[in-house]
N, C-alpha and C positions, 0 to 999 in steps of 0.2 A: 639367295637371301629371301627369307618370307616376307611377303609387304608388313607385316604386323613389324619388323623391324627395321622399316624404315623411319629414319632419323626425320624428325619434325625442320623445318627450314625456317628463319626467320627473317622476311622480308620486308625491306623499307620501299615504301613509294614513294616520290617526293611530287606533292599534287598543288600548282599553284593555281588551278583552274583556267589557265589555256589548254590550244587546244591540244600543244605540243606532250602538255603533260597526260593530258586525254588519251590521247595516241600510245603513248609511254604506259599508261594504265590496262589499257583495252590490250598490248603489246604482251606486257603480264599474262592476261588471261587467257589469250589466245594461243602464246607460244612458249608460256614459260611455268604454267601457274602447276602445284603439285597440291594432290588434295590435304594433304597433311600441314600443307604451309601456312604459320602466320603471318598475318600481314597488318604492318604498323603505316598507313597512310600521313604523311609528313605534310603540314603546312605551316608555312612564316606565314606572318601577318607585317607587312613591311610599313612604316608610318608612310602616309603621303601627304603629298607638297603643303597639301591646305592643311595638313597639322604643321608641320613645320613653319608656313607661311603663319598661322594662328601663337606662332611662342612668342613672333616677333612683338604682340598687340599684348598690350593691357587688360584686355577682354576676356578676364578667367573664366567666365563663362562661354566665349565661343569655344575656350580649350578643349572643359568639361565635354559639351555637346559634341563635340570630333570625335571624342576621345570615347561616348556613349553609343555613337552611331558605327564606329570601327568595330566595340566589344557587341553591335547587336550582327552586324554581319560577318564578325568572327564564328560567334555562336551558330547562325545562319551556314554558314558554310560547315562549320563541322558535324550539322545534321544529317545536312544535304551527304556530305563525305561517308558517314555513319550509314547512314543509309543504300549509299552503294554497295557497302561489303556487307550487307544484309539480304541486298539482291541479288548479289553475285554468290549469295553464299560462304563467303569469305569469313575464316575466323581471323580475330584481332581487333584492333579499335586505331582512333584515330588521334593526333598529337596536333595539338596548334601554339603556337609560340610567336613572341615577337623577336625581332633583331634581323640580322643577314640571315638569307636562307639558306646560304650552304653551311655555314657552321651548325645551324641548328639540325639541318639534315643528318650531318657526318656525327655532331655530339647524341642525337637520338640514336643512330644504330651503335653508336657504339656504348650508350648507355642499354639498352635494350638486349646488348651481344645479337646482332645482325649479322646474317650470314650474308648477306648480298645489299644493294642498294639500287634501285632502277629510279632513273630520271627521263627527264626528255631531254630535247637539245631546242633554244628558240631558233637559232642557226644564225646569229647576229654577225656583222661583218667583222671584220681585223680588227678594223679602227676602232669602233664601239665596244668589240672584247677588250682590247688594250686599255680604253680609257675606264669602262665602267666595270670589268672583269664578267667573269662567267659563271654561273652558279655552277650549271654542269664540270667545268673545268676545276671550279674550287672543289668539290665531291670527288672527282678523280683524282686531284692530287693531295688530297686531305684524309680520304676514307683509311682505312685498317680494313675494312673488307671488298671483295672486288663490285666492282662498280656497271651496269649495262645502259649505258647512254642510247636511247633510244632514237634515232634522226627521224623525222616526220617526211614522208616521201615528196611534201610541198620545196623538202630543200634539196633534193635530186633535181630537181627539175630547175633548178635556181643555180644548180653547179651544171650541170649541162649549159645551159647558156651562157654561163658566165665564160667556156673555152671556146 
């Protein structure tokens, strides 16, 4: 086969800015990335406590100001995001959304036609999976295309000890 016809790849990265998903990124580049491939960098934007704690208040303006300060370091990160696949060389661009992060993961590749999807893993325990669920888990068992859950080597050392 002549590389001139090799098939273009379309990859999702799902980047929440730990360092898990770091790892999972750098994991890409180091062992998986093909120069032909695009690549769509995924990130939710999940509300937090102090907006939810702010619906309870009368205070449409503390709302407002949450809800200003979330959309400026939305923006803010998806520069910063934009700007890695500029340095890395990387064609594609970047997606930010709000809601749960794994649907919005598994609904962009497959609104996109993804050929793959790479994540990290936080490596959270039983209990805490069970009760709060798993982004990586919901992506493996949600996607239509296969899935590379990347483990961060901080949780090898965390399963060694644990036997």
């Amino acid at each position: 086969m002549d590389a001139g016809d090799v098939k273009e790849r379309k990859v999702v990265i799902a980047m929440d800015g730990s360092t898990h998903s770091e790892y999972a990124f750098n994991w890409y580049l180091n062992s998986f990335r093909l120069p032909r491939d695009l690549v769509l960098l995924v990130h939710c934007i999940e509300r937090h406590d102090r907006f939810h704690a702010a619906l309870g208040m009368s205070d449409v303006k503390t709302i407002c100001d949450i809800l200003a300060q979330e959309e400026k370091e939305e923006q803010l990160l998806k520069k910063q995001l934009e700007k890695r696949l500029i340095d890395h060389k990387l064609t594609g661009t970047v997606k930010t959304g709000v809601g749960k992060p794994g649907e919005l993961i598994v609904s962009a590749a497959r609104h996109e036609k993804a050929d793959l999807i790479v994540c990290g893993c936080r490596g959270v325990g039983k209990v805490r999976r069970t009760i709060t669920g798993s982004v990586s888990d919901f992506i493996v068992h949600h996607s239509h295309v296969p899935v590379i859950v990347c483990r961060h080597p901080s949780h090898l050392h965390e399963l060694k000890d644990q036997n």
